[in-house]
PASEBA-1860 file (N, C-alpha, C; in nm, 3 decimals):
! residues 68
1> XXXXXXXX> -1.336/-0.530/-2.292/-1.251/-0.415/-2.313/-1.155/-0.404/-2.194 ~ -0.986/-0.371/-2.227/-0.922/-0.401/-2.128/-0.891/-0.274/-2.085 ~ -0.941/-0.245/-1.992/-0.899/-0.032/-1.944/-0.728/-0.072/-1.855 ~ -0.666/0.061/-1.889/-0.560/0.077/-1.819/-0.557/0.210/-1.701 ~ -0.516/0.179/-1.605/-0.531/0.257/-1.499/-0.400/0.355/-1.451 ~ -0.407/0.438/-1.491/-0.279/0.590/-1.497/-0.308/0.693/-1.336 ~ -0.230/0.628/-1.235/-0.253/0.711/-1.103/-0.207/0.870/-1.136 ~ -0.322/0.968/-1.061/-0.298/1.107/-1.087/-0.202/1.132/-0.922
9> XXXXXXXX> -0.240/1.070/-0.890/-0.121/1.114/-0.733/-0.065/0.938/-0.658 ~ -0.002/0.977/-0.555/0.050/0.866/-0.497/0.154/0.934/-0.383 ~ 0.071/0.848/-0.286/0.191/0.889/-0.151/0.231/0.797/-0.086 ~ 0.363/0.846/-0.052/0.474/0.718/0.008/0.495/0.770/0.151 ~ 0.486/0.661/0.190/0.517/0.660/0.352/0.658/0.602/0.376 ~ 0.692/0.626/0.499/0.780/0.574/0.563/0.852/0.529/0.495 ~ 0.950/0.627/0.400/1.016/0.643/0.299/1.144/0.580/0.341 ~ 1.198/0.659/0.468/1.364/0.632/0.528/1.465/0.706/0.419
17> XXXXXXXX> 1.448/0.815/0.337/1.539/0.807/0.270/1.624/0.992/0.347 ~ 1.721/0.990/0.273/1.801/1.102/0.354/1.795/1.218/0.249 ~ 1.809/1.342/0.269/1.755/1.419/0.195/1.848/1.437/0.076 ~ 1.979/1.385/0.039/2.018/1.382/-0.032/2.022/1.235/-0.125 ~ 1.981/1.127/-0.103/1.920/1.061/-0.141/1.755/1.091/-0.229 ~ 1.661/1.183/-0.177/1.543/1.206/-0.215/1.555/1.327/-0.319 ~ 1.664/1.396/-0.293/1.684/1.466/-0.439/1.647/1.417/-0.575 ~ 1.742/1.326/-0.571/1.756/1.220/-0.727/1.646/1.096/-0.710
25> XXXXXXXX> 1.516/1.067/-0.635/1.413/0.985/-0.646/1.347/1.036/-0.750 ~ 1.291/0.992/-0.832/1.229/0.999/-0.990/1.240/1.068/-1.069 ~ 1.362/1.147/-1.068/1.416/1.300/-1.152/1.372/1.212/-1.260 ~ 1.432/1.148/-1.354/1.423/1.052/-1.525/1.229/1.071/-1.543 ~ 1.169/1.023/-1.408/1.019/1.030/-1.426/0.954/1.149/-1.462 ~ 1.006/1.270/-1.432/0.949/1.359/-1.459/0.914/1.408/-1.587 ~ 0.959/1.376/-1.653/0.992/1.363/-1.822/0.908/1.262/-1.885 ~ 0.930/1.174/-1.893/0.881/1.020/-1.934/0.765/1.017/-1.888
33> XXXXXXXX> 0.665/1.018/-1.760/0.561/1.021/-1.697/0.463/1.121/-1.663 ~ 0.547/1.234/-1.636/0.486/1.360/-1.655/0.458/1.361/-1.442 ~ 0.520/1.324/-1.396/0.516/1.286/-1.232/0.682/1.392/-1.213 ~ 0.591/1.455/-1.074/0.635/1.559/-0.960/0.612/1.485/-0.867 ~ 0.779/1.492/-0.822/0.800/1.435/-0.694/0.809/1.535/-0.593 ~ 0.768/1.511/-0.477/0.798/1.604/-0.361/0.819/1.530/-0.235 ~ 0.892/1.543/-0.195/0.970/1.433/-0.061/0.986/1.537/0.099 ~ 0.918/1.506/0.198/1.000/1.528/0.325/1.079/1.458/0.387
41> XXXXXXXX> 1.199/1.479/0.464/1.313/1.404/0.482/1.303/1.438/0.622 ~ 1.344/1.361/0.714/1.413/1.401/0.868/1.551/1.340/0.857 ~ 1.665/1.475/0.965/1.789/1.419/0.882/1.814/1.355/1.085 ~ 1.710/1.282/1.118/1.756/1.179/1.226/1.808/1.087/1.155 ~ 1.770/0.969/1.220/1.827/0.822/1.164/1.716/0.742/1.224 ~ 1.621/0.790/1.302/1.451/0.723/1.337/1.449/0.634/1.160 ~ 1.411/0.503/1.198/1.392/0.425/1.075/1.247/0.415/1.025 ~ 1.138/0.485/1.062/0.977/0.561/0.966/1.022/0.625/0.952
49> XXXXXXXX> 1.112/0.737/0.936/1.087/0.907/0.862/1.095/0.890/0.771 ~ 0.956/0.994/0.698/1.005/1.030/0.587/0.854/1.018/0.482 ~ 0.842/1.116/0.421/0.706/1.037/0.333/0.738/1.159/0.200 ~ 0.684/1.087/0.098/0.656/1.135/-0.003/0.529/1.133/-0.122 ~ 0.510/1.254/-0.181/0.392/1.260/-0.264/0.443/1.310/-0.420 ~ 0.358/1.161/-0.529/0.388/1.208/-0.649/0.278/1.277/-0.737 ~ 0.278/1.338/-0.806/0.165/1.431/-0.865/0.174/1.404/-1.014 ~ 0.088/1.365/-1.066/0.093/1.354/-1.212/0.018/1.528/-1.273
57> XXXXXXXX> 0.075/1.541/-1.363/-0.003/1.710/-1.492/-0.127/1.618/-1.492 ~ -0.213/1.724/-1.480/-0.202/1.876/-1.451/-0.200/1.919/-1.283 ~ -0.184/1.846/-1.203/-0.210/1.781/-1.058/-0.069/1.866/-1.020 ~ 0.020/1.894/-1.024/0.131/1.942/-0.998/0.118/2.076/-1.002 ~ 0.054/2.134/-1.128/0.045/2.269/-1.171/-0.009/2.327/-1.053 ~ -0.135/2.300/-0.943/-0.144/2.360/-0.844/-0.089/2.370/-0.708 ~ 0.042/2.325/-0.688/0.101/2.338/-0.583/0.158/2.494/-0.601 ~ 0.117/2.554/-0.478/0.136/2.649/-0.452/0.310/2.676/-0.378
65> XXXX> 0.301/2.606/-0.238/0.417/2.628/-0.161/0.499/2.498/-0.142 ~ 0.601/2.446/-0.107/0.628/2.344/-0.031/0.728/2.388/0.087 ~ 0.716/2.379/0.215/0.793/2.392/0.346/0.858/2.266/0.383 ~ 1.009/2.290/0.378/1.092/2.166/0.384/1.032/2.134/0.611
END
């Protein structure tokens, strides 16, 4: 029997992306996948900043706050 494996979260490191760049990271997914993206950005130019966490339903439904 061949099982398929559907991640309920996932976090990204050392992203590098700029906060207007991380706006538009998996907007189309949210729909199609049912995945909440949530991104922190540093608007240095340090080349690690940056990490992000994706949340699959019902995993999303409990975020309470996010502090940029």
């Amino acid at each position: 029997m061949l099982m398929v494996y559907v991640p309920r979260a996932l976090s990204l490191n050392d992203t590098r992306l700029s906060p207007s760049n991380a706006k538009f990271i998996f907007k189309n997914e949210h729909s199609q996948h049912h995945f909440r993206s949530y991104w922190a950005c540093s608007s240095s130019s340090r080349p690690h900043d940056g990490v992000g966490i994706l949340l699959r339903n019902p995993l999303y439904k409990h975020v309470q706050t996010i502090n940029p």
